[in-house]
C-alpha positions in Angstrom: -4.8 23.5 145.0 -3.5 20.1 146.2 -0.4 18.6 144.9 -2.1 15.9 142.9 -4.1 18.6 141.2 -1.2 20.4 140.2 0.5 17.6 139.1 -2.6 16.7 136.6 -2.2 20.3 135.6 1.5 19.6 134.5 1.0 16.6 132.5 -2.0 18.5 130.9 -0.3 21.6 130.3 2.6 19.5 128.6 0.7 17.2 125.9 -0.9 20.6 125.3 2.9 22.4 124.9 3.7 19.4 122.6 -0.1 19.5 120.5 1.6 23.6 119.4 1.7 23.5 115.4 0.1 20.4 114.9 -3.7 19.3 113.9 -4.7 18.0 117.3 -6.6 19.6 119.9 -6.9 18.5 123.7 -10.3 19.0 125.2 -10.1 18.9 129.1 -12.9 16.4 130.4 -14.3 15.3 133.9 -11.3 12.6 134.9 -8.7 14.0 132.3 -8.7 15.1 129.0 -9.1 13.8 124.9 -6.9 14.6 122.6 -8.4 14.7 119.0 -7.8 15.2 115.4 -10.3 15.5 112.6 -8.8 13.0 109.8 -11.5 13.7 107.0 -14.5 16.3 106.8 -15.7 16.8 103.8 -18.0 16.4 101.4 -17.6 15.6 97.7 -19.2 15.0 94.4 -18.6 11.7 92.7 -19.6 10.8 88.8 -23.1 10.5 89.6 -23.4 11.2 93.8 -22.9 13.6 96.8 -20.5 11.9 99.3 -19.1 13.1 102.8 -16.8 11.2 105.0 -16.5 12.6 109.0 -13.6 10.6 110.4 -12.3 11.7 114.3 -9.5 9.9 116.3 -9.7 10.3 120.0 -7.0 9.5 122.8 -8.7 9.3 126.2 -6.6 9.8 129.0 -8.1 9.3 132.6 -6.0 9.8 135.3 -6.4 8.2 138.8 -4.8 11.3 141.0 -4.6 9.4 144.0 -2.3 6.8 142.8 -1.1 9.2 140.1 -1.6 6.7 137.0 -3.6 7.1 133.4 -5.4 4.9 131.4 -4.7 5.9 127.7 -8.2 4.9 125.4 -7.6 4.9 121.1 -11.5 6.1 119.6 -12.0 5.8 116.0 -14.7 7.0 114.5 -15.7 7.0 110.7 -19.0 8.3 109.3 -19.0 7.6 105.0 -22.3 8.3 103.5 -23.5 8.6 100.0 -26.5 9.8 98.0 -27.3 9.6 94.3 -27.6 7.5 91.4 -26.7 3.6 91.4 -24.5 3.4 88.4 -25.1 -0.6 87.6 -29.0 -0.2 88.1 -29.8 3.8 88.0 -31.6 3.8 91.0 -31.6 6.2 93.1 -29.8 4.9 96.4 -28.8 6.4 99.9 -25.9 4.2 101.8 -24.6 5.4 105.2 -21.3 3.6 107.1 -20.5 4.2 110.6 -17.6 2.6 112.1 -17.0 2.9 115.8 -12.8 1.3 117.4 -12.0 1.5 120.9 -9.2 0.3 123.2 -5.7 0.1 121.6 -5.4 1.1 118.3 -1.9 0.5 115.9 -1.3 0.6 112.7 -1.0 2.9 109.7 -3.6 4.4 107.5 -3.0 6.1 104.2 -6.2 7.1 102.2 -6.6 8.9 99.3 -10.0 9.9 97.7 -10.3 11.7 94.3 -13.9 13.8 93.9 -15.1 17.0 92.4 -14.9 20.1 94.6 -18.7 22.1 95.2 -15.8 24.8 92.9 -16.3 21.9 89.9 -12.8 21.1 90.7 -11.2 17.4 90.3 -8.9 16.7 93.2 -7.9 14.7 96.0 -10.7 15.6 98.0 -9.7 13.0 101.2 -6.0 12.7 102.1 -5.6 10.9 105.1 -1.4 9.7 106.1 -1.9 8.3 109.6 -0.4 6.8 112.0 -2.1 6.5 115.5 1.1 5.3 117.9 3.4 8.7 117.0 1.3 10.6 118.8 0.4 8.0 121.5 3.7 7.6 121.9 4.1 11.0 122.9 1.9 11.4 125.5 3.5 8.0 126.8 6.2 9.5 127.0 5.3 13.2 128.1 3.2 11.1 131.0 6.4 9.1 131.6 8.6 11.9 132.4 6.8 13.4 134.8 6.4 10.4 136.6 2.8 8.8 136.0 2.0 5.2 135.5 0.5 3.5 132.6 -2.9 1.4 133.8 -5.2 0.0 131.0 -8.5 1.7 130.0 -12.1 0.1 130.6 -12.0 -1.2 127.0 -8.9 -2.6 127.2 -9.7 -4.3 130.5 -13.0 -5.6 128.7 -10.4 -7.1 125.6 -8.2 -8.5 128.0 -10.8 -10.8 130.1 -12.8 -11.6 126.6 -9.6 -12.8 125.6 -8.7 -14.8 128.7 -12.3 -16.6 128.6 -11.6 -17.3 124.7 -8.5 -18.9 125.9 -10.0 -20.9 128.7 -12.9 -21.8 127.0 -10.5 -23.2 123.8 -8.3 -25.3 126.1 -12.0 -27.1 127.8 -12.9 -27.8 124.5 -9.6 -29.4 123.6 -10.0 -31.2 126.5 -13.2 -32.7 126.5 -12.5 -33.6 122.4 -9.4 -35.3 123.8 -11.7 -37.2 126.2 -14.4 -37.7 124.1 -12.3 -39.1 121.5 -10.9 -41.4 123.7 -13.9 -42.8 125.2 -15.2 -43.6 121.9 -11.8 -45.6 121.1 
């Protein structure tokens, strides 16, 4: 086993130590690992409808081993669906969400849904207090101790040079308004 290799094995081994007692998981992967958590999975009934939510956040972490850096990817994924009755109409009606986030992810979510349990119980039946940079954070910092490099992720790269082309192409349309507005002066 080489010394990079090794050294892969030590930052995985420690997000893992860290992940002990907690809802996330770490899945090794081809390049580096994921570590996951399910927010939501469940399924619910509402006054007059059968609802389920599936919602997974993702951290990808791909290491280069060579020049012993990571790139550190936030996925958020959200599946909502409902089937019954359309309360304003009663129609039967089927809706379906899926919401798909990538690249770097902040903020807080707190969510709190109230359903009836398959049991016929009423009770918060989604309970979701998240924050997505604690645990980001923490491999940050797990990744900084043992001496590996922060590089951005393919998505972030992709954000950054969208960005920079909004930018340069705000600053030629200023420009040629400027122009244009003094030509016709």
């Amino acid at each position: 086993m080489t010394t990079q290799s090794s050294e892969l094995e030590t930052f995985i081994n420690s997000v893992k130590a860290s992940l002990v007692d907690t809802p996330y998981m770490l899945e090794e992967k081809p390049g580096g690992f994921d570590v996951l958590i399910n927010l939501a999975d469940t399924k619910w009934w509402g006054l007059i409808s059968r609802n389920g939510i599936r919602d997974v956040f993702t951290y990808e972490v791909r290491v280069n081993e060579a020049a012993k850096t990571y790139a550190l990817n936030d996925v958020a994924r959200r599946l909502d669906w409902s089937a019954g009755v359309n309360p304003a109409d009663l129609k039967p009606h089927f809706d379906m969400n899926y919401k798909y986030q990538s690249g770097s992810i902040n903020g807080y979510r707190r969510e709190i849904t109230i359903g009836g349990t398959d049991q016929g119980e009423i009770k918060p039946v989604v309970d979701i207090n998240f924050s997505p940079t604690v645990r980001k954070d923490a491999i940050k910092s797990i990744a900084a101790q043992l001496g590996w490099k922060k590089s951005l992720s393919k998505d972030q790269k992709i954000g950054a040079w969208v960005a920079g082309f909004a930018g340069v192409l705000v600053v030629v349309i200023l420009i040629a308004a400027l122009l244009f507005n003094t030509i016709l002066k």
